[in-house]
C-alpha positions as CSV (number, residue, x, y, z in Angstrom):
1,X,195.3,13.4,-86.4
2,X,192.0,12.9,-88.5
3,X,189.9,10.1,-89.2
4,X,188.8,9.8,-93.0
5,X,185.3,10.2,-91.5
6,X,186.1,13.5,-90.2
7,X,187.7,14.2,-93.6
8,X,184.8,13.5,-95.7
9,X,182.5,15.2,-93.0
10,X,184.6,18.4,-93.3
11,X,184.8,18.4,-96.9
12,X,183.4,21.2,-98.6
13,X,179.6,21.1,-100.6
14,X,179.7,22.2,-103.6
15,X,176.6,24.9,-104.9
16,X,173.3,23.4,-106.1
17,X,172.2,24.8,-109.4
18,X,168.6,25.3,-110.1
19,X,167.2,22.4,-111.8
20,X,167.1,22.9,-115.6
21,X,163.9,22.9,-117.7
22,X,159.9,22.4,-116.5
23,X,159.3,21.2,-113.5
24,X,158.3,17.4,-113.4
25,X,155.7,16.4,-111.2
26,X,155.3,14.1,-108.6
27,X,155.0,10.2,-109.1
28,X,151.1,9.9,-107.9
29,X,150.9,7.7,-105.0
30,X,149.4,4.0,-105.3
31,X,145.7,3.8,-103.6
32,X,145.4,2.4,-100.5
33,X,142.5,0.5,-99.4
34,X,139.8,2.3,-97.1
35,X,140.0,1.2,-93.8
36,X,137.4,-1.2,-93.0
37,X,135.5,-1.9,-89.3
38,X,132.8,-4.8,-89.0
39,X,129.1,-3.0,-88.8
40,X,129.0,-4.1,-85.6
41,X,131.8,-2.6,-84.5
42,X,131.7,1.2,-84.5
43,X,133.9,3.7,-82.4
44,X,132.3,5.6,-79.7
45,X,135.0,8.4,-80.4
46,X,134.4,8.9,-83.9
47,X,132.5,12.1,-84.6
48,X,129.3,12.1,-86.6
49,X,129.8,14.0,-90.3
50,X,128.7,17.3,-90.4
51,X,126.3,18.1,-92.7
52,X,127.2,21.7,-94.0
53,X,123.8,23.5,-95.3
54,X,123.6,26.8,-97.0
55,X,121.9,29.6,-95.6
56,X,118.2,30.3,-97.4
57,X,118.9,33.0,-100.3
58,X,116.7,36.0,-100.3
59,X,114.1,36.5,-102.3
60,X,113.3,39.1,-104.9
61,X,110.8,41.9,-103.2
62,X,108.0,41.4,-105.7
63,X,105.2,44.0,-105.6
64,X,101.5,43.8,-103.9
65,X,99.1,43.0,-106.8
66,X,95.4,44.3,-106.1
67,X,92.8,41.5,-106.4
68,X,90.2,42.7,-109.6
69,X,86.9,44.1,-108.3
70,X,84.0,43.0,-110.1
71,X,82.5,40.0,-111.7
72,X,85.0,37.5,-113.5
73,X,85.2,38.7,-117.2
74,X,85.0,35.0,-118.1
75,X,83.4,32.2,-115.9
76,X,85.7,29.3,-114.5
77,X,86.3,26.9,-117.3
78,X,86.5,24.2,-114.2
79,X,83.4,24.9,-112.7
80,X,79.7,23.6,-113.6
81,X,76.3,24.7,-112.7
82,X,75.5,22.5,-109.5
83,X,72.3,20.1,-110.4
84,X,70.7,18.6,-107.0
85,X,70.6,15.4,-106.9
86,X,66.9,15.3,-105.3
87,X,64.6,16.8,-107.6
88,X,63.4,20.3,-107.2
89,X,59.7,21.2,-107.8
90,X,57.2,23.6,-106.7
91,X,55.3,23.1,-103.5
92,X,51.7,23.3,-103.6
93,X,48.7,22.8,-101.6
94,X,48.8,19.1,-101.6
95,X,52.6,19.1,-100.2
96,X,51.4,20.8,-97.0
97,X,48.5,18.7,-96.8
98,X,50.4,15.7,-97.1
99,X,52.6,17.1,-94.2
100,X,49.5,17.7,-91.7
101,X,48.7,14.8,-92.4
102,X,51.5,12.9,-91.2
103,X,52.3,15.3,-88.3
104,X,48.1,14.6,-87.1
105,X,48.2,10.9,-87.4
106,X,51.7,11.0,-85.4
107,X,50.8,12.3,-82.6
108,X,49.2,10.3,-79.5
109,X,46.6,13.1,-79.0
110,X,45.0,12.7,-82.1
111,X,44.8,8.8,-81.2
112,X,43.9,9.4,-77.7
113,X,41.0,12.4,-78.1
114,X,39.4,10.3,-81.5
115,X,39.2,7.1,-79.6
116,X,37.8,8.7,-76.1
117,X,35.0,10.3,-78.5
118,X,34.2,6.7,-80.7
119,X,34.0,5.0,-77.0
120,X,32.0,7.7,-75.4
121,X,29.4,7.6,-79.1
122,X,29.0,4.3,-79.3
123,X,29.2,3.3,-76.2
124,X,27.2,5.2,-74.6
125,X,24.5,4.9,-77.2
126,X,24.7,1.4,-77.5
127,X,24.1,1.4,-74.0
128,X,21.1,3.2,-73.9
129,X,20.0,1.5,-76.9
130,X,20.0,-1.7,-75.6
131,X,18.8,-0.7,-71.8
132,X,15.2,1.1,-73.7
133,X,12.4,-0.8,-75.0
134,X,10.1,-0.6,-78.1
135,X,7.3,1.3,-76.3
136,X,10.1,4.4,-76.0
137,X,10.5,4.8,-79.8
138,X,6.6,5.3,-80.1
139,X,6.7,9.5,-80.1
140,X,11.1,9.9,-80.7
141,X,13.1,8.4,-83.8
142,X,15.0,5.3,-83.2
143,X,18.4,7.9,-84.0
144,X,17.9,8.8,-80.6
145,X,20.9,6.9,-78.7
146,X,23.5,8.3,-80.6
147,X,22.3,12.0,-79.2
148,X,23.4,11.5,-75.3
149,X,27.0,10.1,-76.8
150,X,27.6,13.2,-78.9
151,X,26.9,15.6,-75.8
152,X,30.3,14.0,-74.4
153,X,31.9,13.0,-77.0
154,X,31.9,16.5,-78.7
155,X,34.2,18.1,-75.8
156,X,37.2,15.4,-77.4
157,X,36.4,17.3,-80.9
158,X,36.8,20.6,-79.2
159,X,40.0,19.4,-77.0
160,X,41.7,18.1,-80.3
161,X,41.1,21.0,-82.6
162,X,42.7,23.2,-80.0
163,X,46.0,20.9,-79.7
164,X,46.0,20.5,-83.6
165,X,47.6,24.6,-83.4
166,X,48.3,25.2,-80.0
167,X,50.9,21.5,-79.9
168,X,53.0,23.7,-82.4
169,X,53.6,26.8,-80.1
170,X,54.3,25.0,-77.0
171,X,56.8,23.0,-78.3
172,X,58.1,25.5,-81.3
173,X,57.5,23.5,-83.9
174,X,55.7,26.0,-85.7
175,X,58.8,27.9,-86.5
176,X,60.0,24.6,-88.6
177,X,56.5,24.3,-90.0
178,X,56.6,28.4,-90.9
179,X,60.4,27.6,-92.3
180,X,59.7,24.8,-94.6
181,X,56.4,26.2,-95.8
182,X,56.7,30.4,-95.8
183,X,53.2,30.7,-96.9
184,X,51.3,30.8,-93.8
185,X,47.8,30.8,-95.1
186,X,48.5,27.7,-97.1
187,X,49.6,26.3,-93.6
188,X,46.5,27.2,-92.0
189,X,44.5,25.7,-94.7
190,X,46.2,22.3,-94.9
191,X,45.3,22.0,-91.1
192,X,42.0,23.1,-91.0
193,X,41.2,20.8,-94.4
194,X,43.2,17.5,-92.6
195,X,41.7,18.3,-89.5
196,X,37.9,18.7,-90.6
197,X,37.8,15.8,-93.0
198,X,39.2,13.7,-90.4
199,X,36.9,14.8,-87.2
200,X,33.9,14.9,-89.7
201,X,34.7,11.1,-91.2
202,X,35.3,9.7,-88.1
203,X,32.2,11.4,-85.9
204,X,29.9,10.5,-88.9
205,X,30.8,7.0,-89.0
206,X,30.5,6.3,-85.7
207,X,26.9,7.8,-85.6
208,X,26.1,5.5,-88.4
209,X,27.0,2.9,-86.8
210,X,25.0,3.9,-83.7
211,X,22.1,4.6,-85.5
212,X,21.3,1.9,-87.4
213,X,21.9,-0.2,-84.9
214,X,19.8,0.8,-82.6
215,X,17.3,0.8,-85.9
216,X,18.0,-2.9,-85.8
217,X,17.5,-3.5,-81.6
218,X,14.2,-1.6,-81.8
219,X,11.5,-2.5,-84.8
220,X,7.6,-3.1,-85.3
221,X,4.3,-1.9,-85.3
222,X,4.9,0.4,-81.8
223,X,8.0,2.0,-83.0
224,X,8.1,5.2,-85.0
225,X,10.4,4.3,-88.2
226,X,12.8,7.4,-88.9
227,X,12.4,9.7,-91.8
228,X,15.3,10.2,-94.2
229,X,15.6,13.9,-92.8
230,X,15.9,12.4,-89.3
231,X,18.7,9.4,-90.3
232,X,20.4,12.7,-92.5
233,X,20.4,15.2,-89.2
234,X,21.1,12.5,-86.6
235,X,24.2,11.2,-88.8
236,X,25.5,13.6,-91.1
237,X,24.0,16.9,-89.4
238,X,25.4,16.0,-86.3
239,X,28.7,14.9,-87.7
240,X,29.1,18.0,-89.5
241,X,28.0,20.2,-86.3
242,X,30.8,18.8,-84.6
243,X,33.2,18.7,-87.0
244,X,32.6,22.8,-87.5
245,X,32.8,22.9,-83.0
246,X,35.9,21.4,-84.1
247,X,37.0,23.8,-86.7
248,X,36.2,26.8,-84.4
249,X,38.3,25.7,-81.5
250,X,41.4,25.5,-84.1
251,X,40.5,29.3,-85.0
252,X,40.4,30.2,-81.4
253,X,43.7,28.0,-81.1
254,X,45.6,29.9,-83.5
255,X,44.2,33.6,-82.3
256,X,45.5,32.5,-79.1
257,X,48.2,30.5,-79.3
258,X,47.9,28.4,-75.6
259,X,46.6,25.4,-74.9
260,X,45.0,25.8,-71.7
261,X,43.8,29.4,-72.7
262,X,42.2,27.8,-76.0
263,X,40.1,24.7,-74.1
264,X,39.0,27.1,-71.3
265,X,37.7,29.2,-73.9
266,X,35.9,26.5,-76.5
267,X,34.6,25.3,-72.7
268,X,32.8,28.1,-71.9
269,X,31.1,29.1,-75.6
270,X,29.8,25.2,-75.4
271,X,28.5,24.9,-71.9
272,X,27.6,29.0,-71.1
273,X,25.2,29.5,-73.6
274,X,23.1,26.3,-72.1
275,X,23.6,27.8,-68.3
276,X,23.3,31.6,-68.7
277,X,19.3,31.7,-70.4
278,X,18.4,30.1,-66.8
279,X,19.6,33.4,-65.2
280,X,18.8,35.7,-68.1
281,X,15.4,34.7,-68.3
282,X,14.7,35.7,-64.7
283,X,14.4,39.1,-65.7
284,X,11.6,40.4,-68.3
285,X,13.9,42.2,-70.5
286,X,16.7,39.7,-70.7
287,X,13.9,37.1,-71.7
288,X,14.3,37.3,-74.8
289,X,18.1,37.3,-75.3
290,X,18.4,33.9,-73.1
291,X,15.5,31.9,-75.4
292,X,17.2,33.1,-77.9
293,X,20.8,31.7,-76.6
294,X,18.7,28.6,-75.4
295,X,18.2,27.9,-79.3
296,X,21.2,28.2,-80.3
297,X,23.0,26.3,-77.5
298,X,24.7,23.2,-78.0
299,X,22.7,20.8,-76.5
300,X,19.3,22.2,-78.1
301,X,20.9,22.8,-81.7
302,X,21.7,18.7,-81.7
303,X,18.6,18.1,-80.0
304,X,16.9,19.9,-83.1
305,X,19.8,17.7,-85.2
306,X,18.1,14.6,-83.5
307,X,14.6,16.0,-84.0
308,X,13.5,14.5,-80.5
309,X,10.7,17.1,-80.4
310,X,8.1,17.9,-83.0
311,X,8.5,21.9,-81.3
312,X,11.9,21.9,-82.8
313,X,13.1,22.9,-86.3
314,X,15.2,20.8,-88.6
315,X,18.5,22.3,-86.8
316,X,20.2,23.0,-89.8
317,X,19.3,26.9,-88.7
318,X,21.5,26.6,-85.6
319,X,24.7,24.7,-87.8
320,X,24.3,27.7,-90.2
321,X,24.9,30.1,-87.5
322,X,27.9,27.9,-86.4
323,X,29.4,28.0,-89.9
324,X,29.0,31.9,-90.4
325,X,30.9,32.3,-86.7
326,X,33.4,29.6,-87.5
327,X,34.1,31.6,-90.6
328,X,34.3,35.3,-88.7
329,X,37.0,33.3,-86.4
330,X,39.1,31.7,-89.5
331,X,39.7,35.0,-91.2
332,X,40.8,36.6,-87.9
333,X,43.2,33.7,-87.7
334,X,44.7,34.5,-91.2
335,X,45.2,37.9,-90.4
336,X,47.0,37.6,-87.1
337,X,48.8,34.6,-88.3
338,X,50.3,36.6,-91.3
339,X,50.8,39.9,-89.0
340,X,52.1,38.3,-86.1
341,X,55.5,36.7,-85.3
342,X,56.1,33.0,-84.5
């Protein structure tokens, strides 16, 4: 016995046929809305997006190009001549002088040394100018005083000349002087010009002033009034024997290029020619040769400066022989300063 459900189960299917005509397509599907979260809610599962990069594409091999050899065919239209700023100009004579001069007034030995010789000058010939009376000036110019202040006061000159040359090799400064100024000789000459006009001013001035006051402490019928030539020698002779002293120990300085090498010397060509004629003349046939080197000592060639003694000449003999060795000692400065390396 059957059931009509087991009838219509069992009944047979008829074939499908293949649809007829094109294919029609699929009703599109409505949106749906994106799924939202709160931003402050966000799901510790949820795997971060992966950003998919593509690999670097090779490049084209392009071939080595050689650099040109030469200069440019064509300057850089870019690029101007370079104009300084601080104006360029020629140095001369007066720019090195100008440099001495700051570099000798800068210096505490040049302050030190000028002021130890304007004490020991006029001090020391006020001194004795105010401890003598009239009745002394009666055979000796009234110029006198200044003479025993010069004899110490001289030694400062020499001392100072030295340093003006040697300062610069002990400390190698004359490497930045010899860089900024190449031409030695004009070097040279800027320190010896600074360096004389200043030790000769100064030295003068302070003689003046010694000698005429001591002009004005001692006058009247018992004292012997100086001569022009003896107010000239005593002031401006003197000055100007010093001042070349001076001059000589910078030659020496720059032959030798040490401090203590340079004063030792200068010491012993001021003091030995006044201490060797007492041994010299001992002997008969050095008699001669130490009267001579008497004369032309330093003590007796500003004694004859002075003119304390009628038996002595003028002195301007003695600072003629001073200049003509000074000289001799410059030149062989300039030619080991040029030859020689700093």
């Amino acid at each position: 016995m059957t059931t009509p459900y087991q009838q219509q189960s069992q009944a047979p299917v008829p074939p499908q046929s293949p649809p007829q005509g094109p294919p029609q397509a699929a009703p599109p599907m409505p949106p749906q809305a994106p799924h939202q979260t709160a931003p402050h809610q966000t799901n510790p599962y949820q795997a971060a997006p992966h950003h998919h990069t593509q690999p670097p594409q090779p490049q084209p091999h392009q071939p080595h190009q050689q650099m040109p050899s030469g200069p440019p065919s064509q300057p850089y239209a870019g690029v101007g001549p370079y104009t300084s700023p601080i104006p360029v100009r020629r140095t001369s004579l007066g720019n090195a002088l100008a440099s001495e001069w700051t570099k000798i007034k800068s210096v505490r030995s040049t302050i030190w040394t000028l002021s130890v010789m304007v004490a020991l000058v006029i001090g020391i010939g006020l001194l004795v100018a105010a401890t003598t009376a009239d009745s002394d000036y009666d055979t000796v110019p009234t110029t006198l005083p200044g003479f025993f202040g010069t004899l110490l006061g001289q030694l400062c000159v020499v001392t100072l000349g030295v340093l003006v040359i040697t300062s610069e090799y002990s400390t190698g400064m004359i490497r930045t002087t010899l860089t900024a100024c190449p031409q030695r000789s004009r070097v040279l000459t800027a320190k010896a010009l600074v360096f004389f006009t200043l030790s000769f001013t100064i030295t003068t001035v302070a003689l003046v002033l010694v000698a005429y006051a001591s002009m004005g402490m001692h006058s009247g019928p018992a004292v012997a009034e100086p001569t022009g030539d003896q107010i000239l020698g005593a002031t401006v002779g003197a000055g100007l024997y010093v001042s070349l002293l001076g001059l000589l120990s910078l030659a020496v300085g720059a032959i030798l290029r040490h401090s203590a090498g340079a004063i030792t010397t200068m010491l012993g060509v001021v003091l030995l020619p006044s201490i060797l004629p007492a041994f010299l003349m001992m002997s008969d046939s050095l008699r001669d040769l130490g009267s001579k080197m008497l004369e032309y000592s330093s003590p007796q060639s500003l004694a004859s400066l002075f003119q304390i003694d009628d038996g002595l000449n003028n002195g301007w003999p003695q600072l003629s022989v001073l200049a003509g060795i000074t000289a001799a000692a410059m030149v062989a400065a300039y030619a080991l300063l040029e030859k020689r390396d700093v």
